[in-house]
C-alpha positions as CSV (number, residue, x, y, z in Angstrom):
1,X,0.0,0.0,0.0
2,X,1.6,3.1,-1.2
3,X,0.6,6.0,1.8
4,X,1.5,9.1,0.0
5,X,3.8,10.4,-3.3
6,X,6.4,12.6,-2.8
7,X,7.7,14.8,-5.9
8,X,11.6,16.1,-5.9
9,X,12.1,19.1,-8.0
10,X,14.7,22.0,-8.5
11,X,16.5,23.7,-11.1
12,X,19.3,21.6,-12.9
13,X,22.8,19.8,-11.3
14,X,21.4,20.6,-7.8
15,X,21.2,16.8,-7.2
16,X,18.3,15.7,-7.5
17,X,18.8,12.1,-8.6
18,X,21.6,11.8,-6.4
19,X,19.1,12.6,-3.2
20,X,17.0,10.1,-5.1
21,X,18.6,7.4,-5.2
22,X,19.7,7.8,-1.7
23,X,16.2,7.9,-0.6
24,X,15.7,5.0,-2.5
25,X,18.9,3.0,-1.2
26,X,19.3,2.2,-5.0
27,X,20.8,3.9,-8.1
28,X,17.9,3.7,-10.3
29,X,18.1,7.4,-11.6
30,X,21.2,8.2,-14.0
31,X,23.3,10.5,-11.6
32,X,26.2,12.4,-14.2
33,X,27.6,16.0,-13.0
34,X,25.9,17.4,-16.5
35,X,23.0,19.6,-16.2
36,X,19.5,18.3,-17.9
37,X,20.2,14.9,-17.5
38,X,17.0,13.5,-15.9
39,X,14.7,14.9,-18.5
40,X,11.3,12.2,-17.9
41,X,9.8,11.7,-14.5
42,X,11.2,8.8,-12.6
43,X,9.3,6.9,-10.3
44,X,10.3,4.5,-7.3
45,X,9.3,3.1,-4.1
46,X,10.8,3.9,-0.4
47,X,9.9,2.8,2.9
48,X,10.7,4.8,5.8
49,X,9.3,4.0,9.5
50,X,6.9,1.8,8.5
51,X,5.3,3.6,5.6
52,X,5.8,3.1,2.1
53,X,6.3,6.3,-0.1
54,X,6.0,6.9,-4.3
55,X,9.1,9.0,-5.2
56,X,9.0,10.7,-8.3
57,X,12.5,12.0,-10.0
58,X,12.1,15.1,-11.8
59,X,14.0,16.9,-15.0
60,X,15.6,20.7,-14.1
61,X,13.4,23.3,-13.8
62,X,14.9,26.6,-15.0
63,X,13.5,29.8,-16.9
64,X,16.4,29.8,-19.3
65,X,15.2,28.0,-23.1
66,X,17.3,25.0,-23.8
67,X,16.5,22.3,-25.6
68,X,13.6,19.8,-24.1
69,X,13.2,22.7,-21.4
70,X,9.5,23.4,-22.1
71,X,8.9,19.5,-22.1
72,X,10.9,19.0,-18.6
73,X,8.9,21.9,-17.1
74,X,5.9,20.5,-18.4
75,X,7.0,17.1,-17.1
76,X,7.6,19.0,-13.5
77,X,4.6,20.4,-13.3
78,X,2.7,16.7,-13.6
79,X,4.9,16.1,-10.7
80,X,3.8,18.6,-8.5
81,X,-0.3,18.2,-9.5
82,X,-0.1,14.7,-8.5
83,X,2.5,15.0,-5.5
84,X,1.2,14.8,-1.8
85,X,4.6,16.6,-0.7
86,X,7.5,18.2,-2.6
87,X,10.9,18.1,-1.8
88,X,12.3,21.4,-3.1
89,X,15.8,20.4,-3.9
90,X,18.5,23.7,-3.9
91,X,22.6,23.5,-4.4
92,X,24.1,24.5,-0.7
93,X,27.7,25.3,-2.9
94,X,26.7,27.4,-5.4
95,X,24.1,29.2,-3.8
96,X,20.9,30.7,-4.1
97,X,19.5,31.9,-8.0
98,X,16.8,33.2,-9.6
99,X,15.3,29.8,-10.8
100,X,15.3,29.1,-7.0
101,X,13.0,31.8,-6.5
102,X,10.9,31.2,-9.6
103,X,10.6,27.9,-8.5
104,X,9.6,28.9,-4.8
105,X,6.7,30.9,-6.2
106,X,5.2,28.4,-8.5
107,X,5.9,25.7,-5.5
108,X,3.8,28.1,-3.1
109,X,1.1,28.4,-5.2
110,X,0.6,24.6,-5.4
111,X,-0.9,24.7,-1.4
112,X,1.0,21.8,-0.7
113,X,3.7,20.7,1.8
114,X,7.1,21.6,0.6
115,X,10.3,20.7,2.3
116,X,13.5,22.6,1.2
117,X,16.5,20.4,1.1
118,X,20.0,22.1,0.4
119,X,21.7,19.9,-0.8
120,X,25.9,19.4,-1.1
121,X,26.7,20.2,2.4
122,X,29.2,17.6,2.8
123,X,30.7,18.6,6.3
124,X,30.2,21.0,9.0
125,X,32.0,24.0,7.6
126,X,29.3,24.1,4.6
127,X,26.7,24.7,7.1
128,X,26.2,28.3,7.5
129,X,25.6,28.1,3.6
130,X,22.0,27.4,4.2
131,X,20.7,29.8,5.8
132,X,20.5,32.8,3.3
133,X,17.4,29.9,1.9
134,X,15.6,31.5,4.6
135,X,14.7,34.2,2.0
136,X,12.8,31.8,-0.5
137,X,9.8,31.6,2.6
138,X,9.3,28.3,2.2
139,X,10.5,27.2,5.3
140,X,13.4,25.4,7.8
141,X,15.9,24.3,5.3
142,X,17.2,21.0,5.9
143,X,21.3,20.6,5.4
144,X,21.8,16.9,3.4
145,X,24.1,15.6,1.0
146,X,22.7,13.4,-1.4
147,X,26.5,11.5,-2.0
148,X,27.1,10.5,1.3
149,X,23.8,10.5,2.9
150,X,23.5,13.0,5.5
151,X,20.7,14.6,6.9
152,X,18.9,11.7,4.5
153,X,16.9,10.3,7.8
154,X,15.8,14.6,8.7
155,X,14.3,14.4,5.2
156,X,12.4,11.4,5.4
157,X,11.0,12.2,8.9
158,X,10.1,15.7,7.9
159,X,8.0,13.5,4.7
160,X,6.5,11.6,7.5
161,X,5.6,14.5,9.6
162,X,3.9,16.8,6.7
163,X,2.2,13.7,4.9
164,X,-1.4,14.7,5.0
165,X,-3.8,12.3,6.7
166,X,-5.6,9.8,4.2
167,X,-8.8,8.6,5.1
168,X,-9.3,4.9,5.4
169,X,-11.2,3.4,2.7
170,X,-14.7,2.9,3.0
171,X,-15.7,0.9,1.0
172,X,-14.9,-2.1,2.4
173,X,-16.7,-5.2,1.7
174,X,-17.8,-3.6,-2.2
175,X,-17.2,-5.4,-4.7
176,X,-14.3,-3.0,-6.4
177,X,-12.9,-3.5,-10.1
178,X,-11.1,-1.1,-12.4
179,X,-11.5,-1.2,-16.0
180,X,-8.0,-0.6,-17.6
181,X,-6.6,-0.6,-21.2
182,X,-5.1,2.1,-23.8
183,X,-6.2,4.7,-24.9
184,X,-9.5,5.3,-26.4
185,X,-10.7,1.5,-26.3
186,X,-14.0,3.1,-24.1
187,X,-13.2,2.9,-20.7
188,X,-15.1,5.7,-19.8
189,X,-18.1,4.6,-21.9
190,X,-18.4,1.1,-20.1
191,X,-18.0,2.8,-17.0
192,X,-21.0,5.2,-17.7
193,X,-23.2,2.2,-19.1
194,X,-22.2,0.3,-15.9
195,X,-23.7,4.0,-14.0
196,X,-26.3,4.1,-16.6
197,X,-25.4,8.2,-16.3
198,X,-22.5,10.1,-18.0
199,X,-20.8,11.2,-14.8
200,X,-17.2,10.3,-16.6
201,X,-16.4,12.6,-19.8
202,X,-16.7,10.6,-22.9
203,X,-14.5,11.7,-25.7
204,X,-13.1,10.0,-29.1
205,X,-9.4,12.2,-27.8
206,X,-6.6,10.1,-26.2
207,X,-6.4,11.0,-22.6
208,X,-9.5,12.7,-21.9
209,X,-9.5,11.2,-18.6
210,X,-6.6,12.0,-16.3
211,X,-7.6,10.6,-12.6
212,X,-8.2,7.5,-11.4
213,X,-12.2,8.3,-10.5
214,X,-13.9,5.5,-7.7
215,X,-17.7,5.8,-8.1
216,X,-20.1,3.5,-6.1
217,X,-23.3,2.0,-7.8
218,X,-25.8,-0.8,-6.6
219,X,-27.3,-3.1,-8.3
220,X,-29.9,-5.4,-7.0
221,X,-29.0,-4.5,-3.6
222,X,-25.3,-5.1,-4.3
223,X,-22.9,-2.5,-3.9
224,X,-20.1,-2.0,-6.3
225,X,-16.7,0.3,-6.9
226,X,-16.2,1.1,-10.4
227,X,-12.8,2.6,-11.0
228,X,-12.2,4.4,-14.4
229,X,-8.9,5.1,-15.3
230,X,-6.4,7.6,-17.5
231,X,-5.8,5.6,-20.5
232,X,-1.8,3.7,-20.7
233,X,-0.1,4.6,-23.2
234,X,3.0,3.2,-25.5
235,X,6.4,3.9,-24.1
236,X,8.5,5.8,-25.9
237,X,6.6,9.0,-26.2
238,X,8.9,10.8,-23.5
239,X,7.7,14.0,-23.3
240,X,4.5,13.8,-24.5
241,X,2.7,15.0,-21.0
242,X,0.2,12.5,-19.5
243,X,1.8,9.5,-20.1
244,X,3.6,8.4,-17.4
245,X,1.0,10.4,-15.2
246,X,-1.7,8.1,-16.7
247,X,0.3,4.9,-15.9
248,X,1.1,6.1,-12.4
249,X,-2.6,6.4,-12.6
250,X,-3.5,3.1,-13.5
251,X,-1.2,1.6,-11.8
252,X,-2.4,2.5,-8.5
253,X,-6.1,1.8,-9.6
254,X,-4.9,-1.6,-10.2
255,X,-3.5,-1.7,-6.7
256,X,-6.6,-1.1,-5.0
257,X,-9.7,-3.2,-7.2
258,X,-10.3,-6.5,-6.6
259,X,-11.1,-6.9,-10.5
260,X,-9.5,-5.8,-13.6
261,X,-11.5,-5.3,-16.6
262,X,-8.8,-5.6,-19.1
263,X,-10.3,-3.6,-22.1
264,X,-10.0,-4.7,-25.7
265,X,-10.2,-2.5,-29.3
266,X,-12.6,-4.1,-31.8
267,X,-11.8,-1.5,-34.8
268,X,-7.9,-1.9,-34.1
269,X,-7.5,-5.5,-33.1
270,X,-4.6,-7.1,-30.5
271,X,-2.0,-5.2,-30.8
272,X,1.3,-4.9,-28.0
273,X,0.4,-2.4,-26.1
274,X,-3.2,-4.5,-24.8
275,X,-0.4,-7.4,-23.6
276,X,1.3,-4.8,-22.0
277,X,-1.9,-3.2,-20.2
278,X,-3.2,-7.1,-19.2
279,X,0.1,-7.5,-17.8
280,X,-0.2,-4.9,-14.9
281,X,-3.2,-6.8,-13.7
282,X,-1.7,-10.3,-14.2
283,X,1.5,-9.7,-12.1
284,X,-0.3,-7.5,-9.7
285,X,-2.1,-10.9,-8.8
286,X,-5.7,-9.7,-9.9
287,X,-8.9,-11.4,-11.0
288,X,-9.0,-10.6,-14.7
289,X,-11.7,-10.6,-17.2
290,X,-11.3,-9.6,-20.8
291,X,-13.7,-7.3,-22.7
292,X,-13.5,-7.3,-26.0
293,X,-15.3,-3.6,-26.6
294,X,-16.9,-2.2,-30.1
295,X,-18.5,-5.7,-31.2
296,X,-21.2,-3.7,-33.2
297,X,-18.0,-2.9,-34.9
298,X,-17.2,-6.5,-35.9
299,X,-18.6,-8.2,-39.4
300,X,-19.8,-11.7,-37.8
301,X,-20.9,-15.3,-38.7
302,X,-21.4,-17.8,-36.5
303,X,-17.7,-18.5,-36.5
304,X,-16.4,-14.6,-35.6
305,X,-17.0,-15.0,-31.6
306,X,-15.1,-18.4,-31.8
307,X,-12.4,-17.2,-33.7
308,X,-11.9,-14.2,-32.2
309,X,-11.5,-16.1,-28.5
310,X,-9.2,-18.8,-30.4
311,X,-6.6,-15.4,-31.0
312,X,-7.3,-14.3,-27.8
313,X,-6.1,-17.5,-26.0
314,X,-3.1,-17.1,-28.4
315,X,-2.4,-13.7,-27.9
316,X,-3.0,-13.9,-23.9
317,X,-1.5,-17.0,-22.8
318,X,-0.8,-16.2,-19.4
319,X,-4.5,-15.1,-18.8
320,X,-5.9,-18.2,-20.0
321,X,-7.8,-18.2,-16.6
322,X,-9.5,-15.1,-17.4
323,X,-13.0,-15.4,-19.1
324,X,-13.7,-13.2,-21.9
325,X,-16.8,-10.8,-23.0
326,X,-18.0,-9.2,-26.0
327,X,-19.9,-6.1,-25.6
328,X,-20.7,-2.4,-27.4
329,X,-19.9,-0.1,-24.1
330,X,-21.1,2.8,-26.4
331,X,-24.3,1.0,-27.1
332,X,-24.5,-0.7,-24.1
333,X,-25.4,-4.1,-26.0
334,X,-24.4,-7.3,-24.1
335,X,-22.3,-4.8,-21.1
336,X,-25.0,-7.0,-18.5
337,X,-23.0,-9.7,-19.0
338,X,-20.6,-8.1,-17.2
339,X,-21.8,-8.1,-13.7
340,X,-22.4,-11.9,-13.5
341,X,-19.0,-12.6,-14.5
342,X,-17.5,-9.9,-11.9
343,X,-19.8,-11.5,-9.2
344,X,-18.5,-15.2,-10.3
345,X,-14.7,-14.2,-10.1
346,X,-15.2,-12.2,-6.7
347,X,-16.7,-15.6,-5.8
348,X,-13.7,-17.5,-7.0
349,X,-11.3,-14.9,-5.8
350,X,-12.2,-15.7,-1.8
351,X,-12.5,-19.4,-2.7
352,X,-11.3,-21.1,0.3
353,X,-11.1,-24.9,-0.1
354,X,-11.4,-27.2,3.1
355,X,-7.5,-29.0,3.4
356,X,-8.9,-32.5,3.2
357,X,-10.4,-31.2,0.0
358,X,-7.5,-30.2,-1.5
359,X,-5.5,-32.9,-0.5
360,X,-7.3,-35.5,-1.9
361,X,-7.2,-33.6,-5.9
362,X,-3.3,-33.4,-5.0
363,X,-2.8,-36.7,-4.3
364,X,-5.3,-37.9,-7.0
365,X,-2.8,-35.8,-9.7
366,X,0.4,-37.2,-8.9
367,X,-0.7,-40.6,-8.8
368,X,-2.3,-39.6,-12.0
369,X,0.7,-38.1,-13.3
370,X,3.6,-38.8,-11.3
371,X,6.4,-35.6,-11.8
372,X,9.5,-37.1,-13.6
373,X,12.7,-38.1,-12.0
374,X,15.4,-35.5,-12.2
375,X,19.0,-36.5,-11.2
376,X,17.6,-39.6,-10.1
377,X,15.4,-37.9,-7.6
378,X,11.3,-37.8,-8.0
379,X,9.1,-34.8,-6.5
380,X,6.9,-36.1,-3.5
381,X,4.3,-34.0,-2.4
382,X,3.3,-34.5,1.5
383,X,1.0,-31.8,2.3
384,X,-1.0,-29.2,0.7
385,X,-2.9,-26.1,2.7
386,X,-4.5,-23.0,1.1
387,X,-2.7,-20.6,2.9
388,X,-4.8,-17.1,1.6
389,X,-7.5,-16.1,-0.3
390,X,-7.3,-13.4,-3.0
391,X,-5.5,-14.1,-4.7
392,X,-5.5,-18.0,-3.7
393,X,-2.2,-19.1,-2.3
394,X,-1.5,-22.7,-2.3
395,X,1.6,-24.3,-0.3
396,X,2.9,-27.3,-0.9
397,X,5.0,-29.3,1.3
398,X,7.6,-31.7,-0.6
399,X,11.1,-33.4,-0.1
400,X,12.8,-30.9,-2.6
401,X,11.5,-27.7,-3.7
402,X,14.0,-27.8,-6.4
403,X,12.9,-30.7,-8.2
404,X,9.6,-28.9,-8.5
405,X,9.4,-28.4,-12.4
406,X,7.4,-25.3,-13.7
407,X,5.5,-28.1,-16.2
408,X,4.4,-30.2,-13.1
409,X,3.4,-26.9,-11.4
410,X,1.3,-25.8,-14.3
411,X,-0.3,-29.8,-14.6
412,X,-1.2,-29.1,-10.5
413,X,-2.7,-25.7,-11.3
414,X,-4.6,-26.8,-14.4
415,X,-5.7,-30.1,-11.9
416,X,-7.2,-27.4,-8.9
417,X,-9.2,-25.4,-11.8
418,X,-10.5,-28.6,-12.8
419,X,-11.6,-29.2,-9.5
420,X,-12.9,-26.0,-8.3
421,X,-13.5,-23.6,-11.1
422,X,-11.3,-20.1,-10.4
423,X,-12.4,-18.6,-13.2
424,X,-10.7,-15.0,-13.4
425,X,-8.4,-15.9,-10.6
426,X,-4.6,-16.4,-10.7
427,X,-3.4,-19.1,-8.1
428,X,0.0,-19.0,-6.7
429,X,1.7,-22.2,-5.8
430,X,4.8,-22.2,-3.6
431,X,7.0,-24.9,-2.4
432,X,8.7,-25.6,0.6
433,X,10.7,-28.2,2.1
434,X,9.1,-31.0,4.5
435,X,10.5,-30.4,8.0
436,X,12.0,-33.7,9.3
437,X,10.5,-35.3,12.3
């Protein structure tokens, strides 16, 4: 659980990446003594007292036009709008500029937290270099150097202490699925045919929506959390402004559903991007159905449905789990199909199977379909528990987790869907070692 996103920004070579990476206790940022370096956002994950933070890297912010510089500031900018703190990054040796100050202005006028970090104050007699800061009114400046991590632990417990509060989430016990997928494959049009009401924008332009937007609906007395998100988009389009936004975007509404509705183009067809989008969902451990949107789109016989799941399977191996639907979201045709199939993998997702149960399909496989010898050892399974639900976590106890071959594992896992269904729902099967007696 991610509990809050913290953007560092400042003007160019103040090191910014270099504080970064230190927050981050890895070097995943490119960190070279040349101004303009870090020219796309960078995102990463830090933990600090418990709590996990989103750190996003930021390109030089300056007045001066140089090349990409309207794109960098641009790319700041997204920073700070989706930021819950900023770490306002300024150079303790060189000393204070007027892109500090321009920076300090648009900073205040964001009415969020801002900590002021001067950076490059590698020992004691550097120190008295931070306080003409004072005059940028932002604050306390804190004294840190990014290369050998001082004052690193005063940043991160300032973060901690200026985090605003989030409110816990209530809508626990809904039913809560996101519907994901590139750009203009009608997300927002299945969500408003799902609220029978346009309360999303509906537009034919990539991008029109730029939040992740939660909405709660009922439906025969049962209460759902539709979450429509900014649309992913193809890497490679660095500075093209909402893209990495969108995918933080998505990214975190995939975090928080239950469900991913992984949409699909009719009027385009598979292409990478859709694997790439499905993805997310798959490793995030998800239920997953598959939409395949604009069907009034599609020319059809009697054969078109059949062969369009046949490329489906064969374009999505990994989700072969994942049921698929074909629905017109702009229409609405065949979008109440959806429901039953979000109810049955919800189901399937908090599936919990008595151990005796279990056992028994376990034992029935391998004496089924014994694993093969390897180095004249054979896999013996002893025990099996379901030790969680959602997604459904199976452990199995065996003489040699090694010899645990990823075919057998798949035979097991295609042997427990035989046995009880879960449709839409990965299972994760780990191994460990029998403890002798």
């Amino acid at each position: 659980m991610i509990d809050g996103t913290v953007a560092i920004v400042g003007r160019p070579n103040v090191g910014k990446s270099t504080v970064f990476n230190r927050m981050l206790s890895e070097r995943l940022a490119i960190v070279e003594d040349t101004p303009g370096v870090t020219r796309d956002r960078i995102y990463g994950d830090c933990e600090w007292l418990s709590k996990t933070y989103r750190l996003i890297d930021t390109g030089g912010f300056q007045i001066e036009d140089v090349p990409f510089q309207k794109e960098i500031n641009a790319q700041v900018e997204i920073a700070v709008e989706e930021a819950d703190v900023i770490i306002f990054i300024v150079d303790g040796r060189s000393g204070l500029s007027s892109d500090d100050e321009y920076i300090a202005r648009l900073l205040r006028k964001s009415n969020k937290p801002i900590i002021l970090a001067v950076n490059k104050i590698d020992d004691v007699s550097l120190i008295d270099n931070i306080y003409e800061y004072y005059n940028l009114g932002i604050g306390e400046p804190i004294a840190v150097s990014g290369v050998h991590g001082i004052g690193i632990g005063d940043l991160l417990d300032k973060v901690t202490e200026v985090m605003p509060y989030r409110q816990i989430d209530d809508h626990e016990g809904m039913i809560r699925f996101a519907v994901i997928g590139r750009p203009n494959v009608g997300k927002s049009s299945l969500t408003n045919a799902f609220l029978k009401q346009d309360r999303v924008i509906v537009s034919d332009i990539e991008g029109t929506t730029r939040d992740a937007i939660d909405t709660v609906f009922r439906v025969n007395g049962k209460d759902y959390v539709v979450v429509d998100t900014a649309g992913i988009r193809k890497r490679g389009k660095i500075y093209e402004n909402i893209e990495k936004y969108a995918v933080l975007r998505a990214k975190s509404a995939i975090e928080r559903c239950d469900i991913a509705l992984v949409l699909l183009d009719a009027s385009t067809g598979i292409i990478e991007q859709d694997k790439h989008v499905a993805g997310l969902a798959h490793e995030a451990k998800k239920g997953v159905i598959i939409v395949y949107n604009k069907w009034d789109l599609v020319e059809k016989d009697d054969k078109t449905m059949a062969n369009i799941t046949k490329e489906i399977r064969k374009q999505f191996v990994y989700l072969d789990y994942a049921p698929i639907a074909f629905i017109s979201a702009k229409d609405n045709k065949r979008v109440d199909t959806l429901l039953p199939l979000i109810d049955l993998v919800y189901e399937n997702l908090n599936l919990r199977i008595k151990t005796n149960v279990l056992n028994e399909v376990i034992l029935d496989a391998q004496l089924d379909n014994p694993a093969k010898p390897h180095n004249g050892k054979r896999l013996k399974i002893y025990y099996a528990s379901q030790v969680s639900s959602a997604p459904c976590t199976i452990v199995l106890f065996v003489n040699d987790p090694k010899l645990m071959h990823f075919s057998y594992e798949r035979y097991l896992e295609n042997k427990l869907r035989e046995a009880f269904g879960f449709e839409g729902v990965p299972i994760n099967i780990v191994c460990r070692k029998k403890s002798e007696d």
